[in-house]
PDB file of N, CA, C and O in Angstrom:
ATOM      1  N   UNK A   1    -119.291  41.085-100.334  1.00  0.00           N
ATOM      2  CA  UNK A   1    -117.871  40.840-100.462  1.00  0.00           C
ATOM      3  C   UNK A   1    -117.064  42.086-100.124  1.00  0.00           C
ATOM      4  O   UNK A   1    -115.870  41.921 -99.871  1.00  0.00           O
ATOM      5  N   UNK A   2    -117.573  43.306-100.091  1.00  0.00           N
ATOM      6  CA  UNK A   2    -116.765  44.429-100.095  1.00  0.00           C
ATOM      7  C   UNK A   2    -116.384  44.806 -98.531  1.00  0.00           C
ATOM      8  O   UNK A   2    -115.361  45.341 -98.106  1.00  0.00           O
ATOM      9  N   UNK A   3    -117.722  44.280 -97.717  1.00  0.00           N
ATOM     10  CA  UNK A   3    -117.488  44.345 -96.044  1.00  0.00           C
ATOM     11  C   UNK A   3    -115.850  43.193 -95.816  1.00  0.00           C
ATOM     12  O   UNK A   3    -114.829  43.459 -95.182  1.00  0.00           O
ATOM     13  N   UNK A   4    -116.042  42.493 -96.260  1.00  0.00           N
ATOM     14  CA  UNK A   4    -114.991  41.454 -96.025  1.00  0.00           C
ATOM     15  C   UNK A   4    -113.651  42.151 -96.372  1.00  0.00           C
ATOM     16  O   UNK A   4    -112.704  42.135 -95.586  1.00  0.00           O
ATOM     17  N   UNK A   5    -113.601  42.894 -97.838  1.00  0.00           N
ATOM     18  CA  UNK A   5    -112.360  43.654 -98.173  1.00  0.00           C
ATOM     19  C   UNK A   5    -112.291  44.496 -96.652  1.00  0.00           C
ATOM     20  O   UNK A   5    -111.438  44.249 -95.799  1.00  0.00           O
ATOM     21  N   UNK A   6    -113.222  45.392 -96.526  1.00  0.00           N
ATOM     22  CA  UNK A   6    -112.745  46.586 -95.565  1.00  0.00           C
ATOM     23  C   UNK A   6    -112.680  46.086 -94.116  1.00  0.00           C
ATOM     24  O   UNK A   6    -112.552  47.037 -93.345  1.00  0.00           O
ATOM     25  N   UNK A   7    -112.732  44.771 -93.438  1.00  0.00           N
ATOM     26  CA  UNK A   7    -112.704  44.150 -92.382  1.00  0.00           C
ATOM     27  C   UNK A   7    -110.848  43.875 -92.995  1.00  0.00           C
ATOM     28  O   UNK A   7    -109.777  44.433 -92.758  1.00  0.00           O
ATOM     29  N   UNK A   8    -111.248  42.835 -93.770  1.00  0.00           N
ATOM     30  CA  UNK A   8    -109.130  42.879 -93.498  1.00  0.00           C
ATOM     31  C   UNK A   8    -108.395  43.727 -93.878  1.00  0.00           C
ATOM     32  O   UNK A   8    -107.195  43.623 -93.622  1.00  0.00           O
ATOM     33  N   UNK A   9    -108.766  44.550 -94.422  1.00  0.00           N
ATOM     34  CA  UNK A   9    -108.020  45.933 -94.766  1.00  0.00           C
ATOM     35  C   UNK A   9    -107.505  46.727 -93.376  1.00  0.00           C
ATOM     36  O   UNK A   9    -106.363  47.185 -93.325  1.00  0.00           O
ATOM     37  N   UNK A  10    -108.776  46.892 -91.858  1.00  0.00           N
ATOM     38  CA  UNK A  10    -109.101  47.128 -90.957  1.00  0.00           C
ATOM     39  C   UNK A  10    -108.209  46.349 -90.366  1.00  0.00           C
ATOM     40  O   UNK A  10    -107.189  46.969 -90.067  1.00  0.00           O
ATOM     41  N   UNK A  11    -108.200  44.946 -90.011  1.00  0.00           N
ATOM     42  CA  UNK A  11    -107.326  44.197 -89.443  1.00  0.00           C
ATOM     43  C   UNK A  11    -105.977  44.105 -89.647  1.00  0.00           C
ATOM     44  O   UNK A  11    -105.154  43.944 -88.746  1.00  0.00           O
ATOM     45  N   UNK A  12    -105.693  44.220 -91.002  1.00  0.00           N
ATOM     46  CA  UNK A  12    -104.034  44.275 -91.111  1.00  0.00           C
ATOM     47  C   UNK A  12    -103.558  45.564 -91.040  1.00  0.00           C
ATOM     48  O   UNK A  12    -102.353  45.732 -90.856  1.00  0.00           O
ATOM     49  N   UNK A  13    -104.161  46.325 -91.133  1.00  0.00           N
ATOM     50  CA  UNK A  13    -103.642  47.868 -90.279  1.00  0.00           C
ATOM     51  C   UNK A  13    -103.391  48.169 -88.931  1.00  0.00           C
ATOM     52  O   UNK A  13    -102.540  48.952 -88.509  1.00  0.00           O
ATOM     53  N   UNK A  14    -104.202  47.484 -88.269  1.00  0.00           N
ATOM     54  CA  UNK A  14    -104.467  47.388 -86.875  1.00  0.00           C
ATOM     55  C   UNK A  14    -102.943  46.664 -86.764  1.00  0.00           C
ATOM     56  O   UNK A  14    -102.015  47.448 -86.562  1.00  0.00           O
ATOM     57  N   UNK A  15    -102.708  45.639 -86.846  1.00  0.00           N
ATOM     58  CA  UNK A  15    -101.588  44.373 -86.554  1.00  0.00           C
ATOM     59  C   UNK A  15    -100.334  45.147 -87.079  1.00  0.00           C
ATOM     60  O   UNK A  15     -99.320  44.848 -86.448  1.00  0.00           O
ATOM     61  N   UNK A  16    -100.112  46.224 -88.244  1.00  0.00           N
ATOM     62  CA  UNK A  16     -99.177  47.127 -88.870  1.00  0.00           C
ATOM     63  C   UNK A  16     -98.856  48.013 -87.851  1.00  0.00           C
ATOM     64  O   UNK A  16     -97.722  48.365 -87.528  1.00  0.00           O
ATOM     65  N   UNK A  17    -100.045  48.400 -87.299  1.00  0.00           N
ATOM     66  CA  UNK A  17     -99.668  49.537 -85.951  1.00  0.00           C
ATOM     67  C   UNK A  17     -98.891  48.886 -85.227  1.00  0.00           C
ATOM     68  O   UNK A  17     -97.664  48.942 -85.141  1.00  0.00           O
ATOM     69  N   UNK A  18     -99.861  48.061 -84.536  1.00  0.00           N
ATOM     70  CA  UNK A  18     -99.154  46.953 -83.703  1.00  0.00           C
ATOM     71  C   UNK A  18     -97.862  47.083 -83.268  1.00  0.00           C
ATOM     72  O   UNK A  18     -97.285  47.524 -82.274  1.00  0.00           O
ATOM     73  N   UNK A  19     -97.500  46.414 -84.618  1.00  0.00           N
ATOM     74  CA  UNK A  19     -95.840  45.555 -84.727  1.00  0.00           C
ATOM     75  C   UNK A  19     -94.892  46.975 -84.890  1.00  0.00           C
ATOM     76  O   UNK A  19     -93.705  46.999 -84.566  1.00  0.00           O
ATOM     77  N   UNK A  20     -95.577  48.069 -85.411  1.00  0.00           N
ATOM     78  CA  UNK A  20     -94.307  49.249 -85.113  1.00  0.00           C
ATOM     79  C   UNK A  20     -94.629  50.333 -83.681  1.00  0.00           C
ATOM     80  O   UNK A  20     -94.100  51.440 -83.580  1.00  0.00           O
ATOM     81  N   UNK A  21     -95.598  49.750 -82.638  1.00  0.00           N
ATOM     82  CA  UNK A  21     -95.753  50.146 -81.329  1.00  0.00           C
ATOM     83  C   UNK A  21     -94.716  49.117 -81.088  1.00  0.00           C
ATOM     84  O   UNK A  21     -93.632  49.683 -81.231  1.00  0.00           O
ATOM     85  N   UNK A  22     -94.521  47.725 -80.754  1.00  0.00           N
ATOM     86  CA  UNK A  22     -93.445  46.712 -80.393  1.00  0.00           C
ATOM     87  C   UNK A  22     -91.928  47.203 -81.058  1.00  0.00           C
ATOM     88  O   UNK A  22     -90.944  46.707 -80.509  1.00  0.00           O
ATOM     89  N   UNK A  23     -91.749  47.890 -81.894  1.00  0.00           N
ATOM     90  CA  UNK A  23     -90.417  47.976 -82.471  1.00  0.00           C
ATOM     91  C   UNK A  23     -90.059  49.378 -81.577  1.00  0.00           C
ATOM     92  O   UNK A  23     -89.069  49.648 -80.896  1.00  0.00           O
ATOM     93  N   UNK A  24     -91.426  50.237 -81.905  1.00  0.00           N
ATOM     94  CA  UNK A  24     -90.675  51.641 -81.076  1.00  0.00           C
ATOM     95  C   UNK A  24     -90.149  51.060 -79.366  1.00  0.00           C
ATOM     96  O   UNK A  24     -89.069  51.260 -78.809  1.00  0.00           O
ATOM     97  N   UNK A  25     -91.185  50.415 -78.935  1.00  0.00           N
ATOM     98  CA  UNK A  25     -90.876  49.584 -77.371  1.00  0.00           C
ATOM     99  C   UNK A  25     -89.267  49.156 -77.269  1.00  0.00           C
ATOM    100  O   UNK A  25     -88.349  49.524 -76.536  1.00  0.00           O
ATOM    101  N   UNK A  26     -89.377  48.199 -78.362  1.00  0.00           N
ATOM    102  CA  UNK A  26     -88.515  47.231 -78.676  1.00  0.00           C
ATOM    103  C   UNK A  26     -86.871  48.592 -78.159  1.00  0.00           C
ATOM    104  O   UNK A  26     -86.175  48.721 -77.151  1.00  0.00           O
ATOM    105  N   UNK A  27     -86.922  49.175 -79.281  1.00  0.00           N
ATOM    106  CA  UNK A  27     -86.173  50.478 -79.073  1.00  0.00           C
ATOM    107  C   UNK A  27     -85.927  51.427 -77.801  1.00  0.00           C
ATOM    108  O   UNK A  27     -84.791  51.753 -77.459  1.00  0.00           O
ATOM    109  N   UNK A  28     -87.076  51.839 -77.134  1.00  0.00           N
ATOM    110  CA  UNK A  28     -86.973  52.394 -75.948  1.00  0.00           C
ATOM    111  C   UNK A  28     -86.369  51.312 -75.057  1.00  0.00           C
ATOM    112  O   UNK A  28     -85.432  51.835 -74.454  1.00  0.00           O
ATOM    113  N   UNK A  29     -86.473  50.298 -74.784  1.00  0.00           N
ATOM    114  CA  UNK A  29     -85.974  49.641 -74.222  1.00  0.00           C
ATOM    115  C   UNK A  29     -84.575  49.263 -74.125  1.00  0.00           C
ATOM    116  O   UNK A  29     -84.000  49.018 -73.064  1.00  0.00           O
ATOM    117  N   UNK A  30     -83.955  49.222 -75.506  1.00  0.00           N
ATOM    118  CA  UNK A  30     -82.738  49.008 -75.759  1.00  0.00           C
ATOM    119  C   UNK A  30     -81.608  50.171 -75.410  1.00  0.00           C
ATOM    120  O   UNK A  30     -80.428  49.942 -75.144  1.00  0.00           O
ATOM    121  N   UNK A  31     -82.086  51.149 -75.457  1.00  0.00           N
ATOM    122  CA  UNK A  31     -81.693  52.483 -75.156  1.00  0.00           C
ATOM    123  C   UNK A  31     -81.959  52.753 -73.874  1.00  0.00           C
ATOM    124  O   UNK A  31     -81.078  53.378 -73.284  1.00  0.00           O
ATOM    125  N   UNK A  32     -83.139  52.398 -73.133  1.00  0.00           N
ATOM    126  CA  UNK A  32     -82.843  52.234 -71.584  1.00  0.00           C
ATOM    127  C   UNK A  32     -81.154  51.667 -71.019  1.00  0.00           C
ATOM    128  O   UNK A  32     -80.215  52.237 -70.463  1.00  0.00           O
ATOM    129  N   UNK A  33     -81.395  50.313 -71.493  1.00  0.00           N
ATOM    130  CA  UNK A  33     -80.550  49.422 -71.213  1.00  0.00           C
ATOM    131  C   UNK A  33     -79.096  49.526 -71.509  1.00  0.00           C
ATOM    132  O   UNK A  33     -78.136  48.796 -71.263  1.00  0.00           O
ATOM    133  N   UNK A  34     -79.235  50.618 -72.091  1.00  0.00           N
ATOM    134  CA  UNK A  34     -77.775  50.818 -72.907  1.00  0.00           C
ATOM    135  C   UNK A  34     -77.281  51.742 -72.118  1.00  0.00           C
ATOM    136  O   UNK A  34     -76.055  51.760 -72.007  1.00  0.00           O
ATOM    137  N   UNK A  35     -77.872  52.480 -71.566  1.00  0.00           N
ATOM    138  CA  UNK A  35     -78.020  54.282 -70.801  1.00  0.00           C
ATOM    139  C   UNK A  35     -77.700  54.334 -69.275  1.00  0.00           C
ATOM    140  O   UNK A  35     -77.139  55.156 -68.551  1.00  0.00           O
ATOM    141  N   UNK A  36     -78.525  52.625 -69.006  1.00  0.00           N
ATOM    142  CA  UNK A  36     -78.236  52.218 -67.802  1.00  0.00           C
ATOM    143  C   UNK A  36     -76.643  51.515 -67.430  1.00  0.00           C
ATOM    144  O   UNK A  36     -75.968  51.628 -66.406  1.00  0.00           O
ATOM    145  N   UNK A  37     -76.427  50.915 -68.445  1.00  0.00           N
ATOM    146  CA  UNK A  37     -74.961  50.340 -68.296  1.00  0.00           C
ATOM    147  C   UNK A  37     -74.252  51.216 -68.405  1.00  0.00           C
ATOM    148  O   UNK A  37     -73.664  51.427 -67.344  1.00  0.00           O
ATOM    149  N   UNK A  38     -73.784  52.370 -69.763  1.00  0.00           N
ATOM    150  CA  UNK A  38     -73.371  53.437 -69.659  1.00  0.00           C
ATOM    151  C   UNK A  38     -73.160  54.642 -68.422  1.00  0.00           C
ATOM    152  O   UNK A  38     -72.329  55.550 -68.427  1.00  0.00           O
ATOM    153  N   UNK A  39     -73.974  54.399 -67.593  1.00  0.00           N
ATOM    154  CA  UNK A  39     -74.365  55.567 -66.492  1.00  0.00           C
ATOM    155  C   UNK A  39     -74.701  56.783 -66.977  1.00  0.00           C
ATOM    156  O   UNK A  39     -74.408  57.656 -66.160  1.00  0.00           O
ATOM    157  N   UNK A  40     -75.274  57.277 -68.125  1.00  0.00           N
ATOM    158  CA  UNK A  40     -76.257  58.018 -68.264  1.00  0.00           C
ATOM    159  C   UNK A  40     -76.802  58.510 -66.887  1.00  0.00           C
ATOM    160  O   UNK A  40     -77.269  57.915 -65.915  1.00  0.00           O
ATOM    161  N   UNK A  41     -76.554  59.883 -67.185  1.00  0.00           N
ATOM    162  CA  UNK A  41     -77.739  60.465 -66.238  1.00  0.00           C
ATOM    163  C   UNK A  41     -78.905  60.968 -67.013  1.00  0.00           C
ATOM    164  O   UNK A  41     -78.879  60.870 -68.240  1.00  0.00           O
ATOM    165  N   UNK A  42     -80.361  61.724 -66.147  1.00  0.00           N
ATOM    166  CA  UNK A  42     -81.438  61.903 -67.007  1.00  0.00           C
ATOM    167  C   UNK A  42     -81.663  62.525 -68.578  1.00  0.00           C
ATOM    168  O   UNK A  42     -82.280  62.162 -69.579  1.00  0.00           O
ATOM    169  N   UNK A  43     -80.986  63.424 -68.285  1.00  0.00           N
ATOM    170  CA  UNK A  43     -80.719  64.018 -69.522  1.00  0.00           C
ATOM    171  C   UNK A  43     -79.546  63.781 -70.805  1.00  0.00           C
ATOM    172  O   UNK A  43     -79.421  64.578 -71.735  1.00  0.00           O
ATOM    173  N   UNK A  44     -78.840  62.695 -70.668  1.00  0.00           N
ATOM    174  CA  UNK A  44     -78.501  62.405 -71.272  1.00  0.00           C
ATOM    175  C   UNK A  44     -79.106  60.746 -71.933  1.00  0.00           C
ATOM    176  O   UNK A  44     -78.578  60.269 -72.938  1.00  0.00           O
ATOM    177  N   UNK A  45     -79.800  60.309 -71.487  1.00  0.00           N
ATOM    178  CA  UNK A  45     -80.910  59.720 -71.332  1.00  0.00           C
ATOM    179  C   UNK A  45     -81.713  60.154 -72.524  1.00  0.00           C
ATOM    180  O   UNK A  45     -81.446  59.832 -73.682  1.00  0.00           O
ATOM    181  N   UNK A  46     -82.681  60.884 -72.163  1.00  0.00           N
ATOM    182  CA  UNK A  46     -83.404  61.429 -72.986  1.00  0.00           C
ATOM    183  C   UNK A  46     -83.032  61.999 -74.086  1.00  0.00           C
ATOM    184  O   UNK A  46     -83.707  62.192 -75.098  1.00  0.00           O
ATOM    185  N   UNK A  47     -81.844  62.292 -73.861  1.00  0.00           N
ATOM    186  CA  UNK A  47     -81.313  62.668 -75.880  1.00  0.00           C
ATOM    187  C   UNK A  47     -81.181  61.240 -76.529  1.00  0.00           C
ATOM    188  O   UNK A  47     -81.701  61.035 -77.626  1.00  0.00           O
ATOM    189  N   UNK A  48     -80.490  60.247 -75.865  1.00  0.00           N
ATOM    190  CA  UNK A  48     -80.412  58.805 -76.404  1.00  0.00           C
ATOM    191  C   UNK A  48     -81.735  58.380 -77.041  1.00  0.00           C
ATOM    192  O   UNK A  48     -81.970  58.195 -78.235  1.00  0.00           O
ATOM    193  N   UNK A  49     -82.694  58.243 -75.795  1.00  0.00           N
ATOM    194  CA  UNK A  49     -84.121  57.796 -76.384  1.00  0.00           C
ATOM    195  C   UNK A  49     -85.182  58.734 -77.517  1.00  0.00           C
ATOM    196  O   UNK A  49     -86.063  58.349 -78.286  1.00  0.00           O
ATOM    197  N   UNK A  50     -84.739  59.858 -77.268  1.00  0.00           N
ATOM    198  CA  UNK A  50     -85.585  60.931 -78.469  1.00  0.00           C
ATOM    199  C   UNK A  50     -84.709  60.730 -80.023  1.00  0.00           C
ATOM    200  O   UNK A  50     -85.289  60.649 -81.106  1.00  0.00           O
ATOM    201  N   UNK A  51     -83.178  60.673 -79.840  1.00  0.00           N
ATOM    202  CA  UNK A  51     -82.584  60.521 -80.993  1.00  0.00           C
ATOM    203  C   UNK A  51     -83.116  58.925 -81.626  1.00  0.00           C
ATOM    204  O   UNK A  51     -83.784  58.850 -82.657  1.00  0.00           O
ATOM    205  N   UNK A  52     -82.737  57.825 -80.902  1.00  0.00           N
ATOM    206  CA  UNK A  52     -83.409  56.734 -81.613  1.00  0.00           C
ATOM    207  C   UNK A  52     -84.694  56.497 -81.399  1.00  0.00           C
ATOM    208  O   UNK A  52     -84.935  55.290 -81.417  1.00  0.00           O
ATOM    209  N   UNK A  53     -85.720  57.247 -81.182  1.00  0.00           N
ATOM    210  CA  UNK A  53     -87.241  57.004 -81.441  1.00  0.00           C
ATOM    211  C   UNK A  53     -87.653  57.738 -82.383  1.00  0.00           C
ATOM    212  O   UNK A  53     -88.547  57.210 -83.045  1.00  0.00           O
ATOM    213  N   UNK A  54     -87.206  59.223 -82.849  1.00  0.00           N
ATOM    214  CA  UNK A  54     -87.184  59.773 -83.700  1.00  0.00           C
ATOM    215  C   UNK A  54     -86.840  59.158 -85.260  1.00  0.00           C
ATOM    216  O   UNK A  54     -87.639  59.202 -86.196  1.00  0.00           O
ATOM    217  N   UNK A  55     -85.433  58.562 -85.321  1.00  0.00           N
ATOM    218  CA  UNK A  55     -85.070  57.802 -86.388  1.00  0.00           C
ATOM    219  C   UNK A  55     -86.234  56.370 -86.493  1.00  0.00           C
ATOM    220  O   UNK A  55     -86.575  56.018 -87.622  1.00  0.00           O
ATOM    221  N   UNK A  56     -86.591  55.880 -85.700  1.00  0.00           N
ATOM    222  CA  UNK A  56     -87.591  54.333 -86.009  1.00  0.00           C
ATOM    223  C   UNK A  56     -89.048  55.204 -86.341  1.00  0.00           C
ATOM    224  O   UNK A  56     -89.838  54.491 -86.962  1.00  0.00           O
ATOM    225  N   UNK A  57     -89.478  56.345 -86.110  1.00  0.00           N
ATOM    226  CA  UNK A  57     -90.261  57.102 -86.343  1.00  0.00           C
ATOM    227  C   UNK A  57     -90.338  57.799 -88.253  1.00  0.00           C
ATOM    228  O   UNK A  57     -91.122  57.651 -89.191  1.00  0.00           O
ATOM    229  N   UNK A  58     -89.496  58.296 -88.108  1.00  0.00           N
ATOM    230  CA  UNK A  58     -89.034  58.575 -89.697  1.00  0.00           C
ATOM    231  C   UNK A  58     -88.955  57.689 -90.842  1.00  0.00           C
ATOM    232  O   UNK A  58     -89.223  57.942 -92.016  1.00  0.00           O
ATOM    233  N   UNK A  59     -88.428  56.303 -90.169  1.00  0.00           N
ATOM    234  CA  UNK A  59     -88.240  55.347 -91.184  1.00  0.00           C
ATOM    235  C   UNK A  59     -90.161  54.686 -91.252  1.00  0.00           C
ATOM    236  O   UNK A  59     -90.576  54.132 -92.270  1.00  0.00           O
ATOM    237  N   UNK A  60     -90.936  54.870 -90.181  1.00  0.00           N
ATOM    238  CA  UNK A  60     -91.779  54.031 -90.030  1.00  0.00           C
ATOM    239  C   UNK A  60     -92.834  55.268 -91.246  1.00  0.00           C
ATOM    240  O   UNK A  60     -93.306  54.972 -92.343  1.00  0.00           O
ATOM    241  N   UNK A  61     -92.878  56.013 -90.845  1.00  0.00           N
ATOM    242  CA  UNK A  61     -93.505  57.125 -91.712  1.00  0.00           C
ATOM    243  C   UNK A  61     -93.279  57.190 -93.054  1.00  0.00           C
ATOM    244  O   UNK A  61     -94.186  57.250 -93.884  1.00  0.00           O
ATOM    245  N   UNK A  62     -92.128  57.181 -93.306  1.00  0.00           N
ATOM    246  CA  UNK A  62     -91.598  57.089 -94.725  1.00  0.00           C
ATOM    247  C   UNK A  62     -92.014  55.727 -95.295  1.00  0.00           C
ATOM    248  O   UNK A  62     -92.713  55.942 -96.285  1.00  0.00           O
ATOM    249  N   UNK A  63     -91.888  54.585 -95.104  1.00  0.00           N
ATOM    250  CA  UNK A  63     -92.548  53.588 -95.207  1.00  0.00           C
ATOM    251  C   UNK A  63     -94.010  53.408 -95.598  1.00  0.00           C
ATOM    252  O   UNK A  63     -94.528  52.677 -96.442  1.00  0.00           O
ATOM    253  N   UNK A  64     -94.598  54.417 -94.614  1.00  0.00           N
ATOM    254  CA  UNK A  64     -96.049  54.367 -94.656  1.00  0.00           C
ATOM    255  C   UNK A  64     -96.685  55.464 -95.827  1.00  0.00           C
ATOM    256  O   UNK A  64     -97.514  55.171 -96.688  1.00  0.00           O
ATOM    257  N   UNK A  65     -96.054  56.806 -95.605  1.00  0.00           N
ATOM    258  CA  UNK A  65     -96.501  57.493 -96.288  1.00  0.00           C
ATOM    259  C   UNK A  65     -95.748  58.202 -97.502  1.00  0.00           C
ATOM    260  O   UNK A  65     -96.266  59.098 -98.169  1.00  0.00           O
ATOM    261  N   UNK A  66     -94.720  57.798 -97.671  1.00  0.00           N
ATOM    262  CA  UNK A  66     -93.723  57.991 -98.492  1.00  0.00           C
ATOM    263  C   UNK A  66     -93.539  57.590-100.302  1.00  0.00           C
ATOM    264  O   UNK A  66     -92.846  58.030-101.219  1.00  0.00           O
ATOM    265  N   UNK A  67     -94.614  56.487-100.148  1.00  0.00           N
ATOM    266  CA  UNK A  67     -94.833  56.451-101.609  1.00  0.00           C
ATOM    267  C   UNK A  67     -95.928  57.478-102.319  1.00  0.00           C
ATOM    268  O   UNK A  67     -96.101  57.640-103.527  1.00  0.00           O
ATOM    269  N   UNK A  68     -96.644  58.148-101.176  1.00  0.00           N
ATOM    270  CA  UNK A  68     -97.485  58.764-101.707  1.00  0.00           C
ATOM    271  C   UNK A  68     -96.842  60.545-102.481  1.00  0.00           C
ATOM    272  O   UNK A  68     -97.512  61.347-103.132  1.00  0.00           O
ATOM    273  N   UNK A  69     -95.172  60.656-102.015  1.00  0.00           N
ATOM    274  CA  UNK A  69     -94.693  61.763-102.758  1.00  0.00           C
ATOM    275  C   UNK A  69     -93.926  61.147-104.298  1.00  0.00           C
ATOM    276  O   UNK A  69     -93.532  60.083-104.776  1.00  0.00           O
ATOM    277  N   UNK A  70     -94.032  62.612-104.657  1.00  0.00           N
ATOM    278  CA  UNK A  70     -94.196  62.676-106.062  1.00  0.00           C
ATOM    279  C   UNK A  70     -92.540  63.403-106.483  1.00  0.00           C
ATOM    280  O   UNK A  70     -92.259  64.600-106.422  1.00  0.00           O
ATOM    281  N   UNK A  71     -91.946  62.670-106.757  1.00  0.00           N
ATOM    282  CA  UNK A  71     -90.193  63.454-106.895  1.00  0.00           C
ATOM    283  C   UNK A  71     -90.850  63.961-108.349  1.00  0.00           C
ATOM    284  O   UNK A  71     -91.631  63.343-109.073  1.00  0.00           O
ATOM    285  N   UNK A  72     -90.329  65.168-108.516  1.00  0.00           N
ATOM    286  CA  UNK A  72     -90.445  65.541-109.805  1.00  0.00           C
ATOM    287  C   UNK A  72     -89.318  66.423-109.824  1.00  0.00           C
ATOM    288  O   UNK A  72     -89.022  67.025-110.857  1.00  0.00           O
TER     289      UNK A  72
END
């Protein structure tokens, strides 16, 4: 029974990655698209997409590893 715990334990981590690889996408994309209508040139570009991949990054981390701090 314990292989079975650590198989879906394994699997729903996997599918957790997943779905916040599709959100960061999800994001780069939107910020393409936004950059492109805007007329963005390259470098202004790349501050767009580093500023909001950074923030979906932070929140995704904090999420993940964030209960493990200790406010005291």
């Amino acid at each position: 029974m314990e292989s079975q715990h650590i198989r879906d334990f394994t699997v729903w981590t996997f599918l957790d990655y997943i779905g916040d690889f599709l959100i960061l996408f999800a994001v780069i994309l939107v910020c393409e698209w936004y950059a492109g209508k805007k007329g963005y040139n390259i470098f202004e570009r790349t501050w767009l997409i580093t500023a909001a991949v950074l923030m979906v990054l932070i929140l995704a981390l904090w999420r993940t590893y964030g209960r493990l701090l200790n406010w005291v």
